[in-house]
Each structure stands twice: as C-alpha cells, then as structure tokens.
C-alpha positions in Angstrom: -20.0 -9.1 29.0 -16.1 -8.6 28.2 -14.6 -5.6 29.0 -12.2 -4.2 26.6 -9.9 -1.3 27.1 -9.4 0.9 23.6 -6.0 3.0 23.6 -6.3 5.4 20.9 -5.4 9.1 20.7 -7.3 10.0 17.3 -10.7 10.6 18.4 -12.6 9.8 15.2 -11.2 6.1 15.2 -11.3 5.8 18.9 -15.5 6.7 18.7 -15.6 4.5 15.4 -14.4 1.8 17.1 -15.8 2.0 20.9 -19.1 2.6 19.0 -19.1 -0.7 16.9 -17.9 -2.7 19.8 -20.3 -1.5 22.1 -23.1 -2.1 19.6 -21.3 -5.4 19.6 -22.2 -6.4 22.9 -18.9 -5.4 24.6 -18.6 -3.1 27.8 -15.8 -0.5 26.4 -13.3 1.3 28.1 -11.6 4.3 26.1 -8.4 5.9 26.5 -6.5 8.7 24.0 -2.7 8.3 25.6 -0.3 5.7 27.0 -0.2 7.3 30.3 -4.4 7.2 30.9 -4.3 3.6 29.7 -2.0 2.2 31.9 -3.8 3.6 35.0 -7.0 2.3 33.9 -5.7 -1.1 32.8 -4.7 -1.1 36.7 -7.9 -0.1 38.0 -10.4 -2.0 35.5 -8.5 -5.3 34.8 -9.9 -5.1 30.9 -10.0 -8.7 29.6 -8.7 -7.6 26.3 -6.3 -4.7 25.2 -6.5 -2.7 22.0 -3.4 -1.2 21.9 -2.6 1.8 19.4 1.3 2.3 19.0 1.7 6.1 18.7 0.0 8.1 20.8 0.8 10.4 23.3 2.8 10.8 26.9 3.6 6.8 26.6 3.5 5.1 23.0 2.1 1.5 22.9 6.1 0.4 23.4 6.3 2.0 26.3 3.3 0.5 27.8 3.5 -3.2 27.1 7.2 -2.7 28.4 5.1 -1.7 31.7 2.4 -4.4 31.7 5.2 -7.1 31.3 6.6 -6.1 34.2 3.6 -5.8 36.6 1.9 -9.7 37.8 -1.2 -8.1 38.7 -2.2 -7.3 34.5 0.8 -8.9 32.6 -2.0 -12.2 31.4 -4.6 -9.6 30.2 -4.1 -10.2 26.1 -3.1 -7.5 24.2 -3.9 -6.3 20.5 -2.3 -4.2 18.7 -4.4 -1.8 16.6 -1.8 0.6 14.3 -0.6 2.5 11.2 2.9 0.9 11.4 3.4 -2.4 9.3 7.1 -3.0 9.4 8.5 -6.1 10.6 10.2 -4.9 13.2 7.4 -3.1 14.8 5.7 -6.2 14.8 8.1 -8.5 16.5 8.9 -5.9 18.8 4.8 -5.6 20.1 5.0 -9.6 20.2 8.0 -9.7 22.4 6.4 -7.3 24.3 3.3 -9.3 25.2 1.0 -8.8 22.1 -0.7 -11.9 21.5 -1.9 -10.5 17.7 -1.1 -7.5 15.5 -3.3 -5.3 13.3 -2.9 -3.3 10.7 -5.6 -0.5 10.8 -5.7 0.4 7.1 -6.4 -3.8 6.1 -9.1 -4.4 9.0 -12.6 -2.8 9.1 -14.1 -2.2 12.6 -16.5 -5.6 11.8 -13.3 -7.4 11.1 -11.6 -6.6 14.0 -15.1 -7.4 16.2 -14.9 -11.0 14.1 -11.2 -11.5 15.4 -12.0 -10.3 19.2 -15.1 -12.7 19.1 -13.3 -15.7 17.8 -10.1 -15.0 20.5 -12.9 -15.0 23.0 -14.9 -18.1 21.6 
C-alpha cells in the first residue's frame, strides 16, 4: 500500500481528498501547514507528496526549497495540488522538485486518484 502525505490547510478539501484516496486503497497521511509536513515527510518517508502551495507557517515554496536540500527525502515525488495557475508558480514548483502540477479547480478528487495510479503504475 503507498503511502501518501496530503499538505493542505482547508480542512473540507483536505477530508475530501484523504477520504477518496483512502477509499482508494492508499494509506494517507494528512497535514494542514508547511511546518507539520515537513516533520512528517522526515519521519514517514511518504512515497508521494501532495503539496498545497498556500498554507500556513511554511507555504509549499518554502517546503520543496527544504526537501531539495535534505538526501534523506529529496527523491520522494512531489505533486502540487493548488489554486494558483500562473506560469510562474508553475515553473517555480518544477524547479523546486515537483515532478507534476495541478490545478485544483480543473481536477476532481477521481482525476487526481487516476493520475497518482498511473505515476505509480
């Protein structure tokens, strides 16, 4: 069972989503700020980050800027689930790390469970 660590600081979306990828067979790991992710990201080695990018105490910048720099979790694959769609926001979160970039309003929660499935497949 892949683990996968949710950062998400608006509870409604964070349950929404935890609760369709648990149902969808994956052991979830759910955090509402930057700071609480990166510690658990330490501790729990996730196999795949979902990565909000505004959110509180450390934004989603802030905390690929610290996974790059730390060996022990800098291979785990991040995605980044936000609000923002402007270019540069995007290029910035792939020369951070993020390995794909989602736009919350375009992807339903099923979507995004298709596109985690086929990463892992």
């Amino acid at each position: 069972m892949k683990k996968i660590l949710l950062a998400e600081d608006d509870k409604f979306i964070n349950r929404a989503y935890t609760n369709g990828l648990t149902r969808a067979k994956f052991d979830m790991i759910s955090v509402y700020d930057g700071q609480e992710a990166l510690k658990k990201i330490k501790s729990e080695k996730p196999d795949l980050i979902l990565l909000n990018l505004i959110m509180p105490i450390k934004n989603g910048f802030e905390v690929m800027e610290e996974i790059k720099l730390d060996n022990k979790i800098n291979k785990i694959p991040i995605f980044v689930l936000s609000s923002l769609g402007q270019e540069l926001d995007i290029e910035k979160s792939k020369s951070l790390g993020a390995i794909d970039y989602l736009i919350k309003s375009n992807f339903s929660i099923k979507e995004i469970i298709d596109k985690i499935n086929f990463f892992f497949n």
